[in-house]
N, C-alpha and C positions, 0 to 999 in steps of 0.2 A: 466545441468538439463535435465533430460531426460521429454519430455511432455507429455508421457502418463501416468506419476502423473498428476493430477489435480493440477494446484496450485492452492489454495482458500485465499485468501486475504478479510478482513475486515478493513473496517476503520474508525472507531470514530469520528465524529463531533461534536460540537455545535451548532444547530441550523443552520441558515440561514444566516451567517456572513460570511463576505468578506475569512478570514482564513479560513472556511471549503469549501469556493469554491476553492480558491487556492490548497488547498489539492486534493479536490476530480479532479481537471484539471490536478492538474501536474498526480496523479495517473492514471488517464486516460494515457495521453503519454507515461507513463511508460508500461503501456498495449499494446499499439499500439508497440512498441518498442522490445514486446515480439509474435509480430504478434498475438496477442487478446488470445494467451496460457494462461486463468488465468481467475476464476469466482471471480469475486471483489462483494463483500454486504457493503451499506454503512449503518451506523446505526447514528442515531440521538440519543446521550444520552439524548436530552430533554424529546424526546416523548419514549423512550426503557431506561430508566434508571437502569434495574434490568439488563439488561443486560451487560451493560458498569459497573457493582457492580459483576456478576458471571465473567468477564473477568480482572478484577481488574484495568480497565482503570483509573487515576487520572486525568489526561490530555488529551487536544484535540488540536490537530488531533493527534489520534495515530491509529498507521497501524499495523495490526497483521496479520504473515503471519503464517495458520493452517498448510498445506500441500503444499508439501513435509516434512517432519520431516528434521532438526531441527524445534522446533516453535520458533519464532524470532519476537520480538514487536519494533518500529520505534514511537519516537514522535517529533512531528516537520509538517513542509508543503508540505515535501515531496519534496522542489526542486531543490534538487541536484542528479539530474539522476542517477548518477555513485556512488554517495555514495551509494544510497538507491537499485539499484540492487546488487552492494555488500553484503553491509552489510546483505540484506536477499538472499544472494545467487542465485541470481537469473541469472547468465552473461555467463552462457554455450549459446556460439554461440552468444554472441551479440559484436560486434568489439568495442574496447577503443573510436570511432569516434563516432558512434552511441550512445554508453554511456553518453557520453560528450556535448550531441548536446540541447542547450537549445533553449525552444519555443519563 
């Protein structure tokens, strides 16, 4: 990934519940792991429901990554480091050990 795309990542919660902290933690790590290359918005469907309705979220926690194109949606907790920079492409320059390294 080259970082002068912005990567923007959103990620969908419910409220104030154990699973949307879990989410938004491991996400964080995932950021730090990209040395902070990435504007992350987290959105509460409780309180932004029209919005989690124009993104077509059903589930929570999901992770939607806008930029760089492809666009690529994740639902789950987020914490399996190496899958979820995988699967949104994110592992230009980050080593298989650091991917792997859980908190």
């Amino acid at each position: 990934m080259i970082y002068s795309d912005v990567l923007r990542l959103v990620l969908y919660v419910t409220g104030d519940t154990t699973r949307s902290a879990e989410a938004i933690a491991n996400l964080q790590e995932i950021q730090k792991l990209l040395n902070g290359h990435c504007e992350i918005t987290v959105i509460d469907v409780l309180e932004f429901p029209a919005l989690a309705e124009k993104d077509r979220v059903l589930a929570t926690p999901t992770l939607i990554k806008l930029s760089p194109p492809p666009a690529r949606r994740l639902i789950g907790d987020l914490s399996d480091q190496a899958m979820v920079i995988s699967l949104l492409d994110l592992g230009g320059g980050l080593s298989m050990q650091s991917q792997s390294k859980r908190r």
